[in-house]
ROTOR-168070 format. One record per residue: residue number from 1; residue in three letters; x, y, z of N, C-alpha, C, CB in turn. Coordinates in steps of 0.2 Angstrom, whole numbers, always signed. Glycine has a CB too. Example, Ala and Ser with C-alpha at 12.3 -4.5 7.8 and 13.67 -1.06 7.14 Angstrom:
<pts>
(1, 'ALA', (+66, -28, +39), (+62, -22, +39), (+66, -16, +39), (+57, -22, +45)),
(2, 'SER', (+64, -11, +35), (+68, -5, +36), (+64, +0, +39), (+70, -3, +29)),
</pts>
This chain:
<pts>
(1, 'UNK', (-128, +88, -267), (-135, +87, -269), (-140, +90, -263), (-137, +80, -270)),
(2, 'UNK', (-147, +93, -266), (-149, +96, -261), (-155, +92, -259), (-151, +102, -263)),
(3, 'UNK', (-155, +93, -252), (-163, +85, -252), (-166, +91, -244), (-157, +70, -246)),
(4, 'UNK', (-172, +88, -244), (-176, +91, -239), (-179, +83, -237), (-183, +97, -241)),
(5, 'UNK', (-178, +84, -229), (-181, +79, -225), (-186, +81, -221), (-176, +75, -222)),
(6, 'UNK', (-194, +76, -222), (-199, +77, -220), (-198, +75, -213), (-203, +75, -224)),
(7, 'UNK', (-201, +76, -206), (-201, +73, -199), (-196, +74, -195), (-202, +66, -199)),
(8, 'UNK', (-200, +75, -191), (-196, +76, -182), (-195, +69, -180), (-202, +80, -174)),
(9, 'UNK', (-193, +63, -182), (-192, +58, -183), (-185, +56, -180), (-193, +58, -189)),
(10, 'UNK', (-182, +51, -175), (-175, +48, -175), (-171, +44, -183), (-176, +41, -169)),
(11, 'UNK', (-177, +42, -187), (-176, +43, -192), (-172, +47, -196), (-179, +42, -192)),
(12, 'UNK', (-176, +52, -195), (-173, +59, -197), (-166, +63, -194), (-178, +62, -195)),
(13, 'UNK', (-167, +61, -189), (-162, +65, -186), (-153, +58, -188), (-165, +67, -175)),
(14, 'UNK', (-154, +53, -188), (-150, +47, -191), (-147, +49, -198), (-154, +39, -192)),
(15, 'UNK', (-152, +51, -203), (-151, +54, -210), (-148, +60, -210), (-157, +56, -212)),
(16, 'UNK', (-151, +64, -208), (-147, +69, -208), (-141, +68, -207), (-148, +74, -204)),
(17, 'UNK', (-138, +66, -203), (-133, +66, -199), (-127, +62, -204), (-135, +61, -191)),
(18, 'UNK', (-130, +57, -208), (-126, +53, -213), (-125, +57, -219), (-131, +46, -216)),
(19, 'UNK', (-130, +60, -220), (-129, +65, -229), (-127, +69, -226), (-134, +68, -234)),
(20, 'UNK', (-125, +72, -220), (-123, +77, -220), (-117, +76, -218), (-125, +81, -217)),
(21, 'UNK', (-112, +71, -215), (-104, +67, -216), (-105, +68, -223), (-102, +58, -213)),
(22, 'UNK', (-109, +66, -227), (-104, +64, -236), (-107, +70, -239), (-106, +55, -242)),
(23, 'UNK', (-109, +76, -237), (-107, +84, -241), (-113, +86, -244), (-102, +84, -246)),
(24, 'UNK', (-119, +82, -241), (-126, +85, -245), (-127, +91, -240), (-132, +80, -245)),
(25, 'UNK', (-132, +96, -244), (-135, +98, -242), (-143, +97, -240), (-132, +101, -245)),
(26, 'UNK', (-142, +98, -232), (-150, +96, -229), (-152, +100, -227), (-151, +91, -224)),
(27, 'UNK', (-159, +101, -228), (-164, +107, -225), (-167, +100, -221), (-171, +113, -231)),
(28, 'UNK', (-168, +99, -214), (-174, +94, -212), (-180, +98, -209), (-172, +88, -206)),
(29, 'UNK', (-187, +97, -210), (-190, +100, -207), (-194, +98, -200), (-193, +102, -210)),
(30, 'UNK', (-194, +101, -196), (-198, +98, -190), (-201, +103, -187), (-192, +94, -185)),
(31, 'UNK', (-205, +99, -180), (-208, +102, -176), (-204, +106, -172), (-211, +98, -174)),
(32, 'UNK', (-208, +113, -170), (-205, +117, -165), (-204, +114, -158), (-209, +123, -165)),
(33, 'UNK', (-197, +115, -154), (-195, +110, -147), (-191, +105, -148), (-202, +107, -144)),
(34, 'UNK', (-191, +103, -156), (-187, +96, -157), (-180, +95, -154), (-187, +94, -164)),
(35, 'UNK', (-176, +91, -154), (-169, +93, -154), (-166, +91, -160), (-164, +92, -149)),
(36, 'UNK', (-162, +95, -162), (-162, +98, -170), (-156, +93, -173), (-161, +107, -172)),
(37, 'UNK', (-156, +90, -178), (-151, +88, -182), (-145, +91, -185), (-154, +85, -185)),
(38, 'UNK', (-140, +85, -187), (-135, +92, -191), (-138, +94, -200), (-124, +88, -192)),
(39, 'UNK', (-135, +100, -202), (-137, +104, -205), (-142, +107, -205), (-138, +102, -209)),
(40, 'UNK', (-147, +112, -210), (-152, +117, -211), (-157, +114, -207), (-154, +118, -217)),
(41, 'UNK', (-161, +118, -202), (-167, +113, -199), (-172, +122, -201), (-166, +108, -188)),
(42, 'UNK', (-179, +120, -203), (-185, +123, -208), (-188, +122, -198), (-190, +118, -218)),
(43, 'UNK', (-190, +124, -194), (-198, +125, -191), (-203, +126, -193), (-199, +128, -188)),
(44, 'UNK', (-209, +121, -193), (-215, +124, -193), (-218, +118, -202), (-214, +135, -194)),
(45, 'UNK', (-225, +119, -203), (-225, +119, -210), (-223, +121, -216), (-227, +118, -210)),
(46, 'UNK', (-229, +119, -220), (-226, +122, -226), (-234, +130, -228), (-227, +113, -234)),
(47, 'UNK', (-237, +127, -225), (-245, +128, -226), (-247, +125, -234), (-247, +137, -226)),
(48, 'UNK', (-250, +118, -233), (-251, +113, -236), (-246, +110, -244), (-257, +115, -236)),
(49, 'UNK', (-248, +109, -248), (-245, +107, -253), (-242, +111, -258), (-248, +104, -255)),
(50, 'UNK', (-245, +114, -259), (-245, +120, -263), (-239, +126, -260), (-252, +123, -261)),
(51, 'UNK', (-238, +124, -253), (-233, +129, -251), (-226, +124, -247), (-237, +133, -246)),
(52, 'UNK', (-226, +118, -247), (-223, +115, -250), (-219, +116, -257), (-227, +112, -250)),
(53, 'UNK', (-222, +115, -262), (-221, +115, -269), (-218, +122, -271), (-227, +113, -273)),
(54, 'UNK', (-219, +127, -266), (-218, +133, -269), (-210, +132, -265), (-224, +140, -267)),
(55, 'UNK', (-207, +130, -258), (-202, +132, -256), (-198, +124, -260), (-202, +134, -248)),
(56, 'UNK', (-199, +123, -262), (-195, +117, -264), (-192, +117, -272), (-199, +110, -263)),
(57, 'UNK', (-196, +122, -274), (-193, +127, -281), (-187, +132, -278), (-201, +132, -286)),
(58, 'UNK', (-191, +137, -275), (-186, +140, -272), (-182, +139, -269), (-187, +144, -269)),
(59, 'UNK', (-177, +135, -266), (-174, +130, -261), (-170, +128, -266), (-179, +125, -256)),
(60, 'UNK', (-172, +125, -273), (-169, +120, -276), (-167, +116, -274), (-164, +121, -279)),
(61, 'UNK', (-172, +112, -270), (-172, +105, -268), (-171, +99, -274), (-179, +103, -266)),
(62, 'UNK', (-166, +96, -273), (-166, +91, -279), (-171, +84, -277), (-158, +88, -281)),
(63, 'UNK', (-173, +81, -271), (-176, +77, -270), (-180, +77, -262), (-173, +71, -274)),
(64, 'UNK', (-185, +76, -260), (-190, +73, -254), (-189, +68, -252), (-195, +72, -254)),
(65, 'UNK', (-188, +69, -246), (-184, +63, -242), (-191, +62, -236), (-174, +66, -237)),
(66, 'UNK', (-197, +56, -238), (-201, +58, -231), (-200, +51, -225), (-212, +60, -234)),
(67, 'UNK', (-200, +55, -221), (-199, +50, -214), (-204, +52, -208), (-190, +51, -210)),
(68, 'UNK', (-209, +54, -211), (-215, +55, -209), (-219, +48, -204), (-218, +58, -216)),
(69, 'UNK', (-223, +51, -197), (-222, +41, -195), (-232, +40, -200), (-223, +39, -181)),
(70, 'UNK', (-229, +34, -201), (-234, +31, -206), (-242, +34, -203), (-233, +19, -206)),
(71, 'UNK', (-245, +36, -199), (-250, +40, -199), (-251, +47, -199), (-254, +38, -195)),
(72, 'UNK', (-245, +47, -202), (-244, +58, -203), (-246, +56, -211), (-233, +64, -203)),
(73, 'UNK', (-255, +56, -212), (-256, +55, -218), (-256, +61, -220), (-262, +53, -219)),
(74, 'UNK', (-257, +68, -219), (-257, +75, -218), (-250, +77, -224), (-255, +78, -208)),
(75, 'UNK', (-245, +75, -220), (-239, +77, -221), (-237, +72, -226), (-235, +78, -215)),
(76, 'UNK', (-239, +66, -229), (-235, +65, -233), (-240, +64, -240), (-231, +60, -231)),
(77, 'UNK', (-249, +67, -238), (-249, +67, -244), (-247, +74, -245), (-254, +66, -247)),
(78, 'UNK', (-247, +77, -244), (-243, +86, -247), (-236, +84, -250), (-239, +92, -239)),
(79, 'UNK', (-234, +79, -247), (-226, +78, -251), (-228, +73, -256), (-220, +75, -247)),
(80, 'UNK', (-233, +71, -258), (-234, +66, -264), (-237, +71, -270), (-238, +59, -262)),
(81, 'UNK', (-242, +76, -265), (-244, +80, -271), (-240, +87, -273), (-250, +82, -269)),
(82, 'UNK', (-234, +88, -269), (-230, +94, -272), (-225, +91, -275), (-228, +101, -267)),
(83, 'UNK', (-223, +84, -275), (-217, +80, -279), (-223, +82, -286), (-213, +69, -277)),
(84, 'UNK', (-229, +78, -287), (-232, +79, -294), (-230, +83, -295), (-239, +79, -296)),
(85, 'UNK', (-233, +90, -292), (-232, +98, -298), (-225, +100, -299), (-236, +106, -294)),
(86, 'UNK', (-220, +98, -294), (-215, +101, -297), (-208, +94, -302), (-213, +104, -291)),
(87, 'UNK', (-211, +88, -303), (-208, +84, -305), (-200, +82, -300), (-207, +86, -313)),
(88, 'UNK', (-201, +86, -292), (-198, +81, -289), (-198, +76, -284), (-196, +84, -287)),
(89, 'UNK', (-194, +70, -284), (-195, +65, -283), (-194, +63, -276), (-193, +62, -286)),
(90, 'UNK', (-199, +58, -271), (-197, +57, -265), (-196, +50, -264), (-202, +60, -261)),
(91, 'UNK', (-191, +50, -260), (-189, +44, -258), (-194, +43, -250), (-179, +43, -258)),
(92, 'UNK', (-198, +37, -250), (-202, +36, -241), (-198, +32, -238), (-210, +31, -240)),
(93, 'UNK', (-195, +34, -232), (-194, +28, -228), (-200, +27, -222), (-187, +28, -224)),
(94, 'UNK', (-202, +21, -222), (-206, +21, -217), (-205, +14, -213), (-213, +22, -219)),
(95, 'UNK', (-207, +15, -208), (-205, +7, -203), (-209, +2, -208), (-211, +8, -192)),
(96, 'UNK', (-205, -4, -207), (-208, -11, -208), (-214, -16, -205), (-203, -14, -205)),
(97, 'UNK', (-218, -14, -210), (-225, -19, -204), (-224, -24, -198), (-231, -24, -209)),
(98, 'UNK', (-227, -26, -194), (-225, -30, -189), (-229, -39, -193), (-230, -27, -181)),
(99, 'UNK', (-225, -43, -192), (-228, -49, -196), (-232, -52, -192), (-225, -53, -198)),
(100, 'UNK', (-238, -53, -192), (-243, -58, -189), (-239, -66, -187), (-249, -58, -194)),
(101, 'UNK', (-240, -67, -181), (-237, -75, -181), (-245, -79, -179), (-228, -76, -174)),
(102, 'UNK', (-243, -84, -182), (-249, -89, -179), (-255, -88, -172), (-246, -95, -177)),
(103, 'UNK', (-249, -87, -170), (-255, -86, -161), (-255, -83, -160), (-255, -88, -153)),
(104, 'UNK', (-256, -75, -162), (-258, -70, -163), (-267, -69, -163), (-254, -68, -168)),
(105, 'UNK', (-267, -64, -162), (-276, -65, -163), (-278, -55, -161), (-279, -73, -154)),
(106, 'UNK', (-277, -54, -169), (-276, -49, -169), (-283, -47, -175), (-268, -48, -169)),
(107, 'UNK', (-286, -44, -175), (-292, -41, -180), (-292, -32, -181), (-301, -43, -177)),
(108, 'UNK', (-287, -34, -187), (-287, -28, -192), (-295, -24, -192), (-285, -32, -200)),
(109, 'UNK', (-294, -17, -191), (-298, -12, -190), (-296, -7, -194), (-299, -10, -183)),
(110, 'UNK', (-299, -3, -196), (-299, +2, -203), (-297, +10, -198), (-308, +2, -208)),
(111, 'UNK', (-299, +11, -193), (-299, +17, -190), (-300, +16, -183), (-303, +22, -193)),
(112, 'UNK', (-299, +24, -177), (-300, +22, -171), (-307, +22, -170), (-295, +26, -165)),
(113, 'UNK', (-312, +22, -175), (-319, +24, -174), (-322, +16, -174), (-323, +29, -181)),
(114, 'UNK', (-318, +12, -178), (-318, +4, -179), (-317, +1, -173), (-314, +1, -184)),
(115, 'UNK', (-311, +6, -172), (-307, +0, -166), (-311, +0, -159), (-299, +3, -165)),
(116, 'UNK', (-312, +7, -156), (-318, +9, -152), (-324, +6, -151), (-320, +13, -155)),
(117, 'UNK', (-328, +5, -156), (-334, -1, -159), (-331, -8, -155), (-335, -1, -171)),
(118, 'UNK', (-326, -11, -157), (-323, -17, -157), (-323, -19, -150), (-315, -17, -160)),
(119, 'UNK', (-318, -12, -147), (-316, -15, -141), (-321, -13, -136), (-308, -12, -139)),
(120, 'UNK', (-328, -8, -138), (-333, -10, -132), (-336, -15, -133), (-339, -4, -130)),
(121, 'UNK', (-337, -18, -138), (-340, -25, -136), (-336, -30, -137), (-346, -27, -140)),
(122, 'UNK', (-328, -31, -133), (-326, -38, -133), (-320, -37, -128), (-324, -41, -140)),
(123, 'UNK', (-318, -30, -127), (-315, -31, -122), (-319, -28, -115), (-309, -29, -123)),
(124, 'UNK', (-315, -29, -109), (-316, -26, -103), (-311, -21, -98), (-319, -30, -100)),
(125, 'UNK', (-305, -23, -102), (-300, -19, -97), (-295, -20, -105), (-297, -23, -87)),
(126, 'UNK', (-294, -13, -105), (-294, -12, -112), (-286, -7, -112), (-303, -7, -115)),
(127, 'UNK', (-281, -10, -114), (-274, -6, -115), (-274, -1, -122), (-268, -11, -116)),
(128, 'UNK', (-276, +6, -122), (-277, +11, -125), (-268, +12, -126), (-282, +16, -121)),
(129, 'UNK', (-264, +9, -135), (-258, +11, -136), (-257, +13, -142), (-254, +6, -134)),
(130, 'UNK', (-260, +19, -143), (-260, +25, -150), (-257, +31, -149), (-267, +28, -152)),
(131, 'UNK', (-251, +31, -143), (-246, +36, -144), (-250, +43, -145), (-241, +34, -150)),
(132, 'UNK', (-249, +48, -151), (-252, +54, -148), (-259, +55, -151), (-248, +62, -149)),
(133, 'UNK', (-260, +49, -155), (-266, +49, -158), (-273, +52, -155), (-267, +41, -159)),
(134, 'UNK', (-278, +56, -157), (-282, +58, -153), (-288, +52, -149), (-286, +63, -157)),
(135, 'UNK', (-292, +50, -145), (-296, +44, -142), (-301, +47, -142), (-295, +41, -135)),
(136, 'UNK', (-305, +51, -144), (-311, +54, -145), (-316, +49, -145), (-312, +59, -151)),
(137, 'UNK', (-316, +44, -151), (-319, +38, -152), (-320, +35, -145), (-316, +34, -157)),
(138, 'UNK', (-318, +32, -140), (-318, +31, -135), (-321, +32, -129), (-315, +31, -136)),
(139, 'UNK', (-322, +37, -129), (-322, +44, -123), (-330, +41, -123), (-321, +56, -126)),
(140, 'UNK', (-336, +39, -127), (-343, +37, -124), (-345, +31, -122), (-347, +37, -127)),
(141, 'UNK', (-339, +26, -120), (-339, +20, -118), (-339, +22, -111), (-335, +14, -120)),
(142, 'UNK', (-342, +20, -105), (-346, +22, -98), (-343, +14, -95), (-357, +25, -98)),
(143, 'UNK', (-345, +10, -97), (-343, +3, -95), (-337, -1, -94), (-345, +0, -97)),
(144, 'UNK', (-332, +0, -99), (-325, -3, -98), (-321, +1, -96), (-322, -7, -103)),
(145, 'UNK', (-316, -1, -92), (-311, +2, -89), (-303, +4, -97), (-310, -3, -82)),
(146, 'UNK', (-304, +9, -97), (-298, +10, -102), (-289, +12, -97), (-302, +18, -108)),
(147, 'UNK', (-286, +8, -98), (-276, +10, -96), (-276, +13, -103), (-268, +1, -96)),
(148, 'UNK', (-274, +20, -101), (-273, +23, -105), (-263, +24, -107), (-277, +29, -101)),
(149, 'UNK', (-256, +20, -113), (-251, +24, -113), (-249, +28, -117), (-247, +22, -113)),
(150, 'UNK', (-247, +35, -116), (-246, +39, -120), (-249, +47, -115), (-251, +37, -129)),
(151, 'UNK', (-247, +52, -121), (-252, +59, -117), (-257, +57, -113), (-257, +63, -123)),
(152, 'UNK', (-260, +62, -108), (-267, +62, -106), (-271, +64, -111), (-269, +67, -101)),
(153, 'UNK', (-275, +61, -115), (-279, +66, -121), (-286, +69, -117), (-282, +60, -129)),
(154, 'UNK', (-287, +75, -121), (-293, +81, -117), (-298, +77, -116), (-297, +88, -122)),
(155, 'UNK', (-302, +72, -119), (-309, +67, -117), (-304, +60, -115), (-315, +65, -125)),
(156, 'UNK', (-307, +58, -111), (-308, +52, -110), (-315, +46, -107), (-304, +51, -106)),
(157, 'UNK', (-314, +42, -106), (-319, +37, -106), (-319, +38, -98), (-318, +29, -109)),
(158, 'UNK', (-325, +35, -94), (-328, +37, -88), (-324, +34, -84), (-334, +36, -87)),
(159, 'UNK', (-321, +29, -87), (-316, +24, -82), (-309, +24, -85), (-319, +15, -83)),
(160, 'UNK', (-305, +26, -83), (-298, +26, -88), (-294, +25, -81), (-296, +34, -94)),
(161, 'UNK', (-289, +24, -82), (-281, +26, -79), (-277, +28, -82), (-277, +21, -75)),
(162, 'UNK', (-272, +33, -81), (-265, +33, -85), (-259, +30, -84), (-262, +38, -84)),
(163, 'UNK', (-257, +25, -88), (-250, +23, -88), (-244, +28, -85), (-249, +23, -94)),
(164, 'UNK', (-240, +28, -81), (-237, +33, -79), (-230, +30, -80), (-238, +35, -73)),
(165, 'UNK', (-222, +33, -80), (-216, +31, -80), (-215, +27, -86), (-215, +28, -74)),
(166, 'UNK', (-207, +26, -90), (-206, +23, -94), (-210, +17, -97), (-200, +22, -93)),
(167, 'UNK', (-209, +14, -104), (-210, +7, -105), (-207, +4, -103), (-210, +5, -110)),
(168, 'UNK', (-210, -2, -102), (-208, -10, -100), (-200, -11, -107), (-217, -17, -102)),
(169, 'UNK', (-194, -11, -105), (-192, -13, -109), (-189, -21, -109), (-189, -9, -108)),
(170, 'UNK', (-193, -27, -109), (-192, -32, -110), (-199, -35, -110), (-187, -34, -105)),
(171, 'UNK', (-202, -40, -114), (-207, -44, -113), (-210, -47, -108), (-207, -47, -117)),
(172, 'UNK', (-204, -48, -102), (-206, -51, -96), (-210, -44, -95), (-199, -54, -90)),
(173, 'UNK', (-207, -37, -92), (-209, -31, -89), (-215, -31, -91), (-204, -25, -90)),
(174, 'UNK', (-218, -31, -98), (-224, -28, -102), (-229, -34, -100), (-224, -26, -111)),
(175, 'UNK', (-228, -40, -99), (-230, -48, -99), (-233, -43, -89), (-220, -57, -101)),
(176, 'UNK', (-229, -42, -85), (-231, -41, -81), (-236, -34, -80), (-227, -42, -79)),
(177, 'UNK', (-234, -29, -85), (-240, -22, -83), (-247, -25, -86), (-237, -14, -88)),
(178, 'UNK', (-248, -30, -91), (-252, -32, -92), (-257, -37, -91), (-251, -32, -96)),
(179, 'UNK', (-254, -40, -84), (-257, -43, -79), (-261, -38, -72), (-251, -46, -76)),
(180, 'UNK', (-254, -34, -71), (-255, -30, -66), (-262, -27, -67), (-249, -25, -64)),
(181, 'UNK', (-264, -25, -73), (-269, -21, -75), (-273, -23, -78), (-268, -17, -77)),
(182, 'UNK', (-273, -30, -79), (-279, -37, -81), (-283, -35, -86), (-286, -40, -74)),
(183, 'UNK', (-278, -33, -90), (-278, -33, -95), (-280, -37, -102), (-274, -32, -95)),
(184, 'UNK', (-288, -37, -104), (-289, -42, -109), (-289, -43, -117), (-296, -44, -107)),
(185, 'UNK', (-290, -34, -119), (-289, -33, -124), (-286, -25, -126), (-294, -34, -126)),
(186, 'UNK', (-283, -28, -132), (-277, -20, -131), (-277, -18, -140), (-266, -23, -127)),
(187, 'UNK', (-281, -9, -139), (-279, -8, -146), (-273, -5, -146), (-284, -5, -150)),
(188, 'UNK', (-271, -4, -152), (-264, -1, -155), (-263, +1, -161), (-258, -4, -155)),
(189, 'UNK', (-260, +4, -166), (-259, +7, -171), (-253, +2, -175), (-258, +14, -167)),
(190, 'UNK', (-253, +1, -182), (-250, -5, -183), (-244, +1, -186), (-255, -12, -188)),
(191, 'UNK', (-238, +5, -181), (-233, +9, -184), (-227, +4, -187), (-229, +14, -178)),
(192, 'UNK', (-225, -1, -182), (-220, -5, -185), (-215, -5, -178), (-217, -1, -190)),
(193, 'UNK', (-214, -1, -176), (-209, +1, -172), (-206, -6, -166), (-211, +8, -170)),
(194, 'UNK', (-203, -4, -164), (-200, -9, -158), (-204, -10, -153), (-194, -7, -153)),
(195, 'UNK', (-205, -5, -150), (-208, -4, -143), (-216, -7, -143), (-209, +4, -142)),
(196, 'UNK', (-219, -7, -149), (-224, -8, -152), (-225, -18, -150), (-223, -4, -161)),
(197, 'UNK', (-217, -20, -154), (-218, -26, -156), (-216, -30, -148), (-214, -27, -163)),
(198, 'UNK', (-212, -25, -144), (-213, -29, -139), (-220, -30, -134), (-209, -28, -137)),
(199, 'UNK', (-224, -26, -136), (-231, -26, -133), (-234, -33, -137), (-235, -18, -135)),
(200, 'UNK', (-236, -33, -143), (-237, -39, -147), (-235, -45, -144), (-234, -39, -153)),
(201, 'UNK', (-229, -45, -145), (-226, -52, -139), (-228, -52, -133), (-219, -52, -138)),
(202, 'UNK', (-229, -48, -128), (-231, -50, -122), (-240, -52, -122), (-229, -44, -118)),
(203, 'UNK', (-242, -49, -127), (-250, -52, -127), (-249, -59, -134), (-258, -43, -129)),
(204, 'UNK', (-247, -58, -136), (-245, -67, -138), (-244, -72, -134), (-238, -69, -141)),
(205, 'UNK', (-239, -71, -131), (-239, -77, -125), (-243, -77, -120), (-235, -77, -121)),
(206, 'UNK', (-248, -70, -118), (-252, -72, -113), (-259, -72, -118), (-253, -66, -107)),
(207, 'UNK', (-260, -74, -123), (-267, -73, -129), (-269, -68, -125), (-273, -80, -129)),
(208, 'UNK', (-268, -63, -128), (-274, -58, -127), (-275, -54, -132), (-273, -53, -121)),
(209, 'UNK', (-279, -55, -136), (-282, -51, -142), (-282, -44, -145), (-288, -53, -142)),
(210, 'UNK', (-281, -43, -148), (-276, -36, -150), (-281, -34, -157), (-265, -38, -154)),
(211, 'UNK', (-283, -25, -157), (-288, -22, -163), (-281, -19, -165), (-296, -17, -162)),
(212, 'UNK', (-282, -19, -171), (-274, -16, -172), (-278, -13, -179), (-265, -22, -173)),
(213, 'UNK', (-276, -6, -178), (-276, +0, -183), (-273, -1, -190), (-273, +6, -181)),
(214, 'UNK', (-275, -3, -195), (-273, -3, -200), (-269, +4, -203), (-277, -4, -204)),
(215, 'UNK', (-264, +3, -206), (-260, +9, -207), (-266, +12, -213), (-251, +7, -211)),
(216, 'UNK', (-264, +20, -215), (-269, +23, -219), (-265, +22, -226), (-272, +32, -216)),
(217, 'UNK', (-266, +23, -231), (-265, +21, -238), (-260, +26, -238), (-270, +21, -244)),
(218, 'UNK', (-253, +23, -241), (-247, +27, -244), (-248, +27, -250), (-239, +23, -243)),
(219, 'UNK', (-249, +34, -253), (-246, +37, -261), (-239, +34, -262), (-245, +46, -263)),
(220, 'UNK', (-241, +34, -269), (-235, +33, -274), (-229, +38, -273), (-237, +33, -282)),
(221, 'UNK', (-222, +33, -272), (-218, +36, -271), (-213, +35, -275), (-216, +36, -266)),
(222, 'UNK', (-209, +39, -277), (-201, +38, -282), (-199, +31, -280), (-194, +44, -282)),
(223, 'UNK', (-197, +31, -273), (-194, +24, -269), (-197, +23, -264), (-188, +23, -266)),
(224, 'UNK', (-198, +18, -261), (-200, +17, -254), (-195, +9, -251), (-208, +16, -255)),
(225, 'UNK', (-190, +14, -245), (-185, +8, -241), (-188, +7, -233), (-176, +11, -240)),
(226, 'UNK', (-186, +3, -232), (-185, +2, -223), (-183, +6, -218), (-179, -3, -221)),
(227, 'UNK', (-176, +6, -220), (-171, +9, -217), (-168, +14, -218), (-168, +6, -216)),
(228, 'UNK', (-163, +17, -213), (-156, +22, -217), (-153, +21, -220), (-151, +23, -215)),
(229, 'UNK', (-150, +14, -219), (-146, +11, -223), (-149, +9, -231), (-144, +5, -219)),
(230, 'UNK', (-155, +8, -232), (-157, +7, -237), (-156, +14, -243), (-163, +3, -236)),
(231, 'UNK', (-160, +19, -239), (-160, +24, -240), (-153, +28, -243), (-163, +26, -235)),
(232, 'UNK', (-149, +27, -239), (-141, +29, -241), (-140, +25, -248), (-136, +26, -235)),
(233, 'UNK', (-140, +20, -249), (-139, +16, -256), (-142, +20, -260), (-141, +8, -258)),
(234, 'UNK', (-149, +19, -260), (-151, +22, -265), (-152, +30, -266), (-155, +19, -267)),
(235, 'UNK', (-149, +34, -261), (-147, +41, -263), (-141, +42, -267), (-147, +46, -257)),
(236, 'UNK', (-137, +38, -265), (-129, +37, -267), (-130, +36, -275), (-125, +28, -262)),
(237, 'UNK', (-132, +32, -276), (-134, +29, -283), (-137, +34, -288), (-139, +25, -281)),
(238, 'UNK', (-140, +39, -283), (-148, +43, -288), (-141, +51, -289), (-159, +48, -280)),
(239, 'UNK', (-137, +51, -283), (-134, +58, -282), (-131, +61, -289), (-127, +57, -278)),
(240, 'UNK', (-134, +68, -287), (-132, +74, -295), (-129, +80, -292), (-141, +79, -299)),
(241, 'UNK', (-124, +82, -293), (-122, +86, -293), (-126, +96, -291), (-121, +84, -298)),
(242, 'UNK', (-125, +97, -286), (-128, +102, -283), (-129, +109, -288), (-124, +103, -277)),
(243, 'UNK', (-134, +112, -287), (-137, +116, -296), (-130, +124, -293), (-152, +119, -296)),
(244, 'UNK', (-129, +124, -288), (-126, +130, -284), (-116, +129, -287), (-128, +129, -274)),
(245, 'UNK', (-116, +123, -288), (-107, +119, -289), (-104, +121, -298), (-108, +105, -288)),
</pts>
């Protein structure tokens, strides 16, 4: 069977790697520089939907695999709008929301323009953790000090530092970077991921109040799983016979 997988993703590259042990055929597509998965790897885009839809006719793609990270709104409505035109179907995997626990104290924001708004009037030393997300919104707050982790982005706020060297890999470690840098409020991006959730835990136990970015609206998909593993069942299940066999 023929599948195209959307993202430069670990995700991605896990997938591949599985359908391509049990004899599919994979095109993944990714960013230029990545390191490349087993099977066909596509560089570059499509040039929007439309072009999309056109190579996935040509290709004889039997189905869309997107592992796109949940705010590549870009990239997966193109794949929700060229499955419509061509009646191929995409399975989403995407990370697992993080679950709010009680002593959390966290206020859901709609965008970084919200979140921005939020965190100049409540916090003062403020942990900027939106990975490559742009901080534009940010950059005209003059009065709180922003820890910047991730890229340097081109604007920043008048006051910033950069995070430098790995993450904290344990809650004690992040429990401590978030001391050292008195740290009172921290926004972030609600991906899912690990790394993510051990930051949540460290400002749990120190209560420190968190603007967390609401994910942006997921189209309708043919399926939508968790995991690899979920994902693998139900390709297994869907599997047709390759149009070329």
């Amino acid at each position: 069977m023929r599948a195209l997988i959307l993202g430069g993703t670990e995700v991605a590259h896990h997938l591949a790697a599985e359908l391509d042990d049990r004899g599919w055929r994979i095109t993944t597509s990714m960013p230029e520089g990545s390191t490349y998965p087993p099977g066909m790897v596509r560089i570059g885009g499509f040039g929007g939907a439309a072009g999309l839809a056109a190579y996935l006719i040509q290709n004889r793609i039997q189905i869309i695999i997107d592992t796109s990270h949940p705010f590549n709104e870009e990239a997966t409505e193109d794949a929700a709008e060229a499955s419509r035109a061509t009646g191929i179907p995409v399975l989403a995997i995407t990370q697992e929301p993080w679950e709010k626990q009680p002593e959390d104290q966290w206020t859901e924001v709609t965008d970084t323009r919200e979140a921005a708004s939020h965190a100049a009037r409540n916090f003062r030393h403020i942990l900027l953790d939106l990975g490559k997300a742009p901080t534009l919104d940010f950059a005209s707050d003059s009065q709180n000090l922003y820890v910047i982790r991730g890229p340097r982005p081109a604007r920043t706020p008048r006051r910033y530092r950069m995070l430098n060297g790995s993450r904290p890999t344990t809650v004690e470690e992040e429990k401590k970077m978030l001391r050292d840098n008195q740290i009172d409020g921290i926004v972030i991006r609600h991906v899912g991921d690990q790394v993510g959730k051990l930051t949540l835990e460290a400002a749990r136990e120190l209560r420190i109040p968190v603007a967390m970015i609401a994910r942006p609206r997921q189209p309708r998909a043919w399926g939508r799983v968790h995991s690899v593993e979920e994902a693998i069942s139900v390709l297994i299940a869907r599997r047709r016979p390759d149009p070329d066999n």
